[in-house]
N, C-alpha and C positions, 0 to 999 in steps of 0.2 A: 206430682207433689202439690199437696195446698199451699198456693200462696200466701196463705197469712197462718202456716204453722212449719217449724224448722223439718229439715229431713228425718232427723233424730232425735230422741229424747236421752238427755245424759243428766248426770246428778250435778247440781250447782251447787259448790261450793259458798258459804261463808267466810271470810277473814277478816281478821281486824287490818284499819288501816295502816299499819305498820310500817319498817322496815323489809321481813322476809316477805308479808302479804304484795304491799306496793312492788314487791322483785317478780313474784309471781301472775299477778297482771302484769309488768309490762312484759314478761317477755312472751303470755297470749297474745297480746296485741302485735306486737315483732311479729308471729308466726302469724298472724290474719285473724286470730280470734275476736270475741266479744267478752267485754267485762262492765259492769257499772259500778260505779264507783259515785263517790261523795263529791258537792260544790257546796258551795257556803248557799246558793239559788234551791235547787233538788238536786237530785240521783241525776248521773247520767247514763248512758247505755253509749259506750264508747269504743270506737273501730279505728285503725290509720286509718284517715285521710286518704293516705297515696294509694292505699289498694280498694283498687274497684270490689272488688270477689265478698271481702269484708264489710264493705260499704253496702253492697247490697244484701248483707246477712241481718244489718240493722234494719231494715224493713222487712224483712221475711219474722224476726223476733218478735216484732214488734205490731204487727199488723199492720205496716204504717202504707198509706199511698204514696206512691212513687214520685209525686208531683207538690210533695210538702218536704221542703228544703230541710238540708241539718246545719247543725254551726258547728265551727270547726275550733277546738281548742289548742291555745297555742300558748306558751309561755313570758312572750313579752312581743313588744313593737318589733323588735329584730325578726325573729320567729315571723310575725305575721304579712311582714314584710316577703316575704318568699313564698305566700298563698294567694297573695291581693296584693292589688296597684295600692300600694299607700302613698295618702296624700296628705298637705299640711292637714285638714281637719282634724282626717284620722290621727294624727301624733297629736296635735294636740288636745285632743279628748284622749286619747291614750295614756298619754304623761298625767292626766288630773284622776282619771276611775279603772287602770289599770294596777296590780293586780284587781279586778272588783266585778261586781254582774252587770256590764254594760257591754253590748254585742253590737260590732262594727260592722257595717255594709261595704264594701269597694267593689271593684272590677276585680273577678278572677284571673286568675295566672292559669295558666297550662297545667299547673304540674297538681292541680286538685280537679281530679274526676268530675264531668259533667253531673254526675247521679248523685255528687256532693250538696250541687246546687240545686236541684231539679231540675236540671235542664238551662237555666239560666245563669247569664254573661256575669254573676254576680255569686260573692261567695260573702258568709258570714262565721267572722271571728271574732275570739273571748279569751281573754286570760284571767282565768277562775284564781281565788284568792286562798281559798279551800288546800291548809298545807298538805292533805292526802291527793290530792288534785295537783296544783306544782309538780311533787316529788313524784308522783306518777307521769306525768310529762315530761321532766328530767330524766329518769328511768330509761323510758321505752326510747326516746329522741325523737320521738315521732309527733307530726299533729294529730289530732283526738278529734275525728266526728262523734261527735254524742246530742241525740236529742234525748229528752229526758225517759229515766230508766222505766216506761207505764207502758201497758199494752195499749194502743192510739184510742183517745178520745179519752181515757179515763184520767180522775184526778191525776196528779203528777205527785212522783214518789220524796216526800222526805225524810225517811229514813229505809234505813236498810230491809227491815223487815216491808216494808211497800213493793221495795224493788223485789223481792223475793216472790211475793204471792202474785205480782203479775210475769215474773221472767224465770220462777224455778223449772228447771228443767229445759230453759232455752238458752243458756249461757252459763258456761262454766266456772266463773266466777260472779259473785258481788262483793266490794269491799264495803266493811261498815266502820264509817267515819263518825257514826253519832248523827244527831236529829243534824238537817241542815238551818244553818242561823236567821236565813230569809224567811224563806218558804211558797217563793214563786219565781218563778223564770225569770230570764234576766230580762235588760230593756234590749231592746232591736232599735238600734239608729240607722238611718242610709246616712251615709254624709258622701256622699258622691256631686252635692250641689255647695253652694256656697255656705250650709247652715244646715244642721243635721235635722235630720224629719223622722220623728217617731213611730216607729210602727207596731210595736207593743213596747209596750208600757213595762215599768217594773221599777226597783228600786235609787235607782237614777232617772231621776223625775226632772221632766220636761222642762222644770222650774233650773235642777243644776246645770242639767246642759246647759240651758239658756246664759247662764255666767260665766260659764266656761268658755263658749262660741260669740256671745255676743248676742244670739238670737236661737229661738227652736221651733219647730212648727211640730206639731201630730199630727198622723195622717186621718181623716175622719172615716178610714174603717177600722180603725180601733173599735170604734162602740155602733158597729153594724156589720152584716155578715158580706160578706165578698158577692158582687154582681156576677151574673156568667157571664167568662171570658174574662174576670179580671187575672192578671197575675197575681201570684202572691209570692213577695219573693224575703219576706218571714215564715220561719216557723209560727206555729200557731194561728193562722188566719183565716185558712182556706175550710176546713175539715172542722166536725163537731168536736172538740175539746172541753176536760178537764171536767167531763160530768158525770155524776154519780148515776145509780142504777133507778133512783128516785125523778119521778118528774119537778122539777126546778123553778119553782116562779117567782120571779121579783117582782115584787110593791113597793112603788115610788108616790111622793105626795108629800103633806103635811103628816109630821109625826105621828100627831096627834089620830091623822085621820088613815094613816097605814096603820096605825095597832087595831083600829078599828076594822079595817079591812080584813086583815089577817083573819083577825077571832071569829069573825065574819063565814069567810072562806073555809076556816081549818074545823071549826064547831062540828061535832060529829063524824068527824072523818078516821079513818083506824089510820097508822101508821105513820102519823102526820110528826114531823117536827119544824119549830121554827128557830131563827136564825136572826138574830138583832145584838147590838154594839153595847157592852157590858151597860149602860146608863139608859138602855133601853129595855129591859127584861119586866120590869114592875108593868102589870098589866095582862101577864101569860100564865098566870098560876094554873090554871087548866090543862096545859098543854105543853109538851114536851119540847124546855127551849134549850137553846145551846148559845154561849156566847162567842160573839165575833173576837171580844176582848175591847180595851179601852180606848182603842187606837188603829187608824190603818196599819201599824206596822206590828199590834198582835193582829188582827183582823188576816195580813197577809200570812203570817207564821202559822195560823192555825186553821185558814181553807181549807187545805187538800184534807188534812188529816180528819176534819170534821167531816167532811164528804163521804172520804175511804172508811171512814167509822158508821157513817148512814148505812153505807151496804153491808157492811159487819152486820148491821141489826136489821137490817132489812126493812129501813125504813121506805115506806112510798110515795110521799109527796115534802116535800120541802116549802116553806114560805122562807121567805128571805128578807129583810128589811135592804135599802139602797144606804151608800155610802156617798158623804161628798165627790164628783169627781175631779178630787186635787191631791197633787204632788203623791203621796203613794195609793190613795185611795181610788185614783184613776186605774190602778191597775190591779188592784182588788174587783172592783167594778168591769173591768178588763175581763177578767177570771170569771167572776159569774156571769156574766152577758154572754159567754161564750158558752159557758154550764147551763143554762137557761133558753139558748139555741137563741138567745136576742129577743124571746118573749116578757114585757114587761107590762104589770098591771098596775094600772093610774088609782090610787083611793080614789080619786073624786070623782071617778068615772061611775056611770048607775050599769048596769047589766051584766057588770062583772067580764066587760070586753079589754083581752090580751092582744097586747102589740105588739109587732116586731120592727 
């Protein structure tokens, strides 16, 4: 068998996320199946927990490596309490962004498979706010491993039809809950030390924690690629994620002197599109721009989807303008640094040399 394609191809289903639909995933799941389903974050692509067989169906769907952890959805502190050592941190970051997209680190329990975690002493749990998500955890009574519903490395799905065109025909259901309200992954805390340490970024910005805990650190490979032999014991860190079929460059600088670079760079080229924050667009009339929106938080809602639209049209090269990197825009910048493989080009630099 190809490791990175299922034994069989069977037809996958669409449903809405309903009532009879939610009955019908959970009780795939019950039986060991696969389904993806809606988060207020993206799509996920979701297995019990407790069953190894199923557990390992999600990386055979998905192409995913064995050694990139999943996070485990659970329905409240109680629940997650029975997957991981919960400790005061964990409750009290729980009690403030639970239901919500903030994903907890502790010490694993026994009773969640090694190949949950990849291998490590360390398991990652979420209780998604997404009432199609809930009632589907309610449903089944089971914990939900789900990394996001994409076949690995590509943008992450939010909406239903995403999940579709990278998982039809390898899971027998997707529920469709509508666009998701974020539109990127959740944050990954450890709080396994005195003060939770960020390890990707996301909607619950470093700045809440920070109020919450009293203090938060980030870890600084957020915004660089993992050393060899480092662990990685988040999803999204190890492996090339969340990029389009376009090569991806970011130009960072003086405003003024990245649009310059850009029109610079993109002049002449077929297939090109740029990428700049709605107050930044005046200056591209030439060239085919798309906007980021007013805000980190359209900037985050409409990534992936501008991405998975690139390869719709088969665009080939991407210029990107940079974002502040604060409170959500960190994990905007999160997202393309990892789309971009961590290649970033300086305006002020002269010979047109990319950095990683």
């Amino acid at each position: 068998m190809d490791g990175n394609r299922p034994e069989t191809k069977a037809r996958t289903d669409c449903l809405p996320a309903d009532r009879e639909g939610v009955a019908r995933a959970a009780n795939i799941l019950r039986s060991g199946g696969l389904v993806a389903f809606p988060t207020e974050t993206v799509y996920g692509l979701g297995a019990s927990a407790l069953n190894v067989q199923a557990v390992r169906q999600i990386f055979i769907a998905k192409g995913r490596p064995a050694d990139n952890p999943l996070i485990v959805h659970v329905r409240d502190p109680r629940d997650a309490a029975q997957c991981g050592v919960w400790n005061a941190l964990a409750d009290r970051l729980a009690r403030v962004f639970w239901p919500g997209p903030l994903t907890i680190i502790v010490r694993r329990l026994g009773v969640i498979p090694p190949e949950v975690s990849a291998g490590l002493d360390t398991v990652a749990l979420r209780a998604p706010s997404h009432p199609a998500a809930q009632a589907l955890l309610e449903a089944c009574g089971l914990p939900i491993a789900a990394p996001s519903a994409n076949r690995s490395g590509k943008p992450s799905p939010t909406t239903a039809r995403h999940a579709l065109d990278d998982l039809e025909g390898r899971v027998p259901l997707v529920l469709d809950g509508g666009p998701c309200a974020i539109g990127l992954e959740s944050t990954v805390a450890d709080v396994r030390g005195a003060f939770p340490l960020v390890l990707r970024p996301g909607a619950v910005t470093p700045e809440m924690l920070a109020m919450a805990a009293g203090e938060c650190r980030v870890a600084d490979s957020v915004m660089r690629a993992l050393r060899e032999g480092e662990d990685a014991p988040s999803p999204g860190m190890r492996h090339t994620h969340y990029a389009p079929k376009a090569k991806l460059t970011l130009v960072r600088g003086d405003p003024d002197a990245v649009r310059a670079r850009i029109r610079q760079e993109a002049q002449g080229r077929k297939g090109v599109w740029v990428l700049a924050p709605e107050n930044r667009l005046e200056g591209y009339d030439n060239f085919e721009i798309r906007s980021l929106g007013r805000d980190a938080q359209e900037a985050a809602q409409r990534l992936f989807y501008l991405l998975r639209q690139a390869d719709r049209e088969n665009v080939e090269r991407i210029y990107c303008e940079t974002l502040p990197q604060e409170g959500l825009g960190l994990a905007v910048m999160n997202r393309l640094a990892r789309a971009a493989g961590f290649e970033f080009l300086d305006a002020g630099e002269s010979g047109g040399r990319e950095e990683r």
